[in-house]
N, C-alpha and C positions, 0 to 999 in steps of 0.2 A: 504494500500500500504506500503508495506516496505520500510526506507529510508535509513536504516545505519544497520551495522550488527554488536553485540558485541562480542568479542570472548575473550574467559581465555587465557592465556598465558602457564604457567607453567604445563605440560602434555599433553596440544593442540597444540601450537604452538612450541615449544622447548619440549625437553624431562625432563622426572621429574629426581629426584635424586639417580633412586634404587644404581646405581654403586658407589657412591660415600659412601653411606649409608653402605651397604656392606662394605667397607674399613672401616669406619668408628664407625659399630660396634664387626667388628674384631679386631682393637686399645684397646676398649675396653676391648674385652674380653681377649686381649692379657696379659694385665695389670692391671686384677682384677681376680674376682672369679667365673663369669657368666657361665653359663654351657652351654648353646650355644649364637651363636651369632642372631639367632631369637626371643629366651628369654628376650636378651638386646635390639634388639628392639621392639618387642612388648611394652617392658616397658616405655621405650623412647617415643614409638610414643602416647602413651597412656596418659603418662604425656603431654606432649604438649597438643595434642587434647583439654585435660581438662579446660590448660589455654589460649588455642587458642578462645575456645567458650565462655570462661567468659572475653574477651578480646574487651571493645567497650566505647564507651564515654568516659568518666572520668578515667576508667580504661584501656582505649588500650595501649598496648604495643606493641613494631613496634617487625617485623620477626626476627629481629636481636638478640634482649631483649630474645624474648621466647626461642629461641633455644638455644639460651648461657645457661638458665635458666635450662632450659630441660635437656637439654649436664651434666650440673652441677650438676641435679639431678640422673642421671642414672651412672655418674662415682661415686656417693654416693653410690647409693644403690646396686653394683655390685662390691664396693671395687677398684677401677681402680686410677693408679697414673696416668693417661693423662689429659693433658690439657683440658680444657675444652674451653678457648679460641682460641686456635691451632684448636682443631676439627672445631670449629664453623666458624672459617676462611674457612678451608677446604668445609665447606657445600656453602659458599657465592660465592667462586670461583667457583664454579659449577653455582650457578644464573646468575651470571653475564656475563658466556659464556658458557651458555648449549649448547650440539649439538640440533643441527635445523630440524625437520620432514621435508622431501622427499622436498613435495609440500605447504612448507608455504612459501615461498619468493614469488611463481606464486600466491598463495591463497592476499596476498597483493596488488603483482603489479598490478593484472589484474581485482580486483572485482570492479563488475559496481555500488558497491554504498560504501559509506565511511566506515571503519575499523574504529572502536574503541578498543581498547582493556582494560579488565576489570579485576584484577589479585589481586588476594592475597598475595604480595608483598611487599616490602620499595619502596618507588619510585626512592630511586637513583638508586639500583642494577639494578631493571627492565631496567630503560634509558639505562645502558650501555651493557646489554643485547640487548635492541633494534638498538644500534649502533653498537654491535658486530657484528648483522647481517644485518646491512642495511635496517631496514624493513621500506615500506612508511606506517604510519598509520594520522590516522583524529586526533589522541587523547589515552590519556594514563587516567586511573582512577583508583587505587590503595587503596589497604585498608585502608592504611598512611593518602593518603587523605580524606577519610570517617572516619578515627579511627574505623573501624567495618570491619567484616570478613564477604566474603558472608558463611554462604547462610543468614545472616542476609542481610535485606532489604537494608542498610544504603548505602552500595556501589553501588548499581544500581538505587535507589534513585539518588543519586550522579551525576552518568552518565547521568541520561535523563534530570536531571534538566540543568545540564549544555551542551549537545545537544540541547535543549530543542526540544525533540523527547516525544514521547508518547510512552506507553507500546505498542499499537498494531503498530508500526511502525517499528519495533524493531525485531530481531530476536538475541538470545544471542546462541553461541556456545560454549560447555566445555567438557570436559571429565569425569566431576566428575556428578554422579546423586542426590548426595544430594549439594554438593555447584551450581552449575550451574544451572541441569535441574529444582531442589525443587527449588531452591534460585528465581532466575529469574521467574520460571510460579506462585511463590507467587504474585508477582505484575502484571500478567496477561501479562506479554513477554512473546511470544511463543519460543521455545527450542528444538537447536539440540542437541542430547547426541552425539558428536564424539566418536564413539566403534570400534576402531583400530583394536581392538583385538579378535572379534566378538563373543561377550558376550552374554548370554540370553539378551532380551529387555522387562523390565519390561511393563507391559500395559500402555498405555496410555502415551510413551515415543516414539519419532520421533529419528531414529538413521543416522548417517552418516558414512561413513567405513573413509574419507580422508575428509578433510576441501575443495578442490574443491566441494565435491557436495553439499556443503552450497548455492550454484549460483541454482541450482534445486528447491529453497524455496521461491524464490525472487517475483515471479509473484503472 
């Protein structure tokens, strides 16, 4: 029996960062020697990536740390006089009051079993994210809190111990298939992939077009 539903926040529930990103590697490329602005961020998102996944226990470093990090390595290697702090501001203001998907205010108020939400995130930005938009949830569980990135285990670990929910009680919802849908059915949560966008469906993957038809999964 299902009792709680986890769901990611950042490209599920709120919109992820492309617009912002977009401005942000055009800065760059305005004020260095990058040949496009794809170039700079491939590189960008590629650097991060790196130390996003070597980023857990002893060595976690919160959202904030990496991207500044990142930010600092890509105005390096592109030549660019921008701030690197300025940018990184620019990417946080976006966290902390994304625009909101259609039907996630209704996907809160009305699901007949508890919300949790489970984000790769700092925990403060998230909270005022979630009080930007008023959202009712059970619970908030953060990478901050784990020191760990999903798809490592450590965060959804996290969340059932302190639910104390079981993996088969559980349904997690995400948009990503390797942080979400991998992350999660490693510890035997079952997983909606949310495909807004309506992407091939790799096998073996449950897909949902909107976060209402998450209530379709419950019985």
């Amino acid at each position: 029996m299902i009792k709680a539903l986890f769901v990611d926040f950042y490209g599920t529930v709120v919109h992820e960062d492309g617009a912002v990103i977009k401005v942000i590697t055009q800065m760059i490329k305005d004020t260095g020697d990058g040949s496009d602005t794809s170039e700079i961020g491939s590189f960008w998102w590629n650097d991060f990536q790196t130390m996003f996944l070597n980023s857990y226990g002893d060595e976690f470093e919160t959202q904030r740390d990496l991207e500044r990090k990142s930010l600092e390595h890509t105005i390096a290697k592109f030549n660019s006089s921008a701030d690197a702090s300025q940018l990184s501001e620019m990417m946080f203001e976006h966290w902390m009051k994304p625009p909101i998907f259609e039907e996630a205010k209704e996907f809160f108020s009305k699901s007949p079993v508890p919300v949790y939400i489970v984000s790769n995130i700092d925990t403060s930005d998230i909270i005022c994210a979630i009080e930007y938009h008023g959202l009712s949830h059970a619970g908030v569980f953060t990478s901050e809190d784990a020191r760990s990135y999903k798809p490592r285990r450590e965060l959804f670990e996290l969340a059932l111990s302190k639910t104390g929910l079981k993996p088969d009680e559980v349904i997690h919802i995400g948009d990503s298939i390797s942080s979400d849908v991998k992350g999660a059915s490693a510890l035997g949560i079952k997983t909606l992939w949310l495909n807004r966008f309506g992407k091939a469906v790799p096998d073996g993957v449950t897909d949902i077009k909107n976060l209402l038809e998450a209530y379709n999964f419950l019985d």
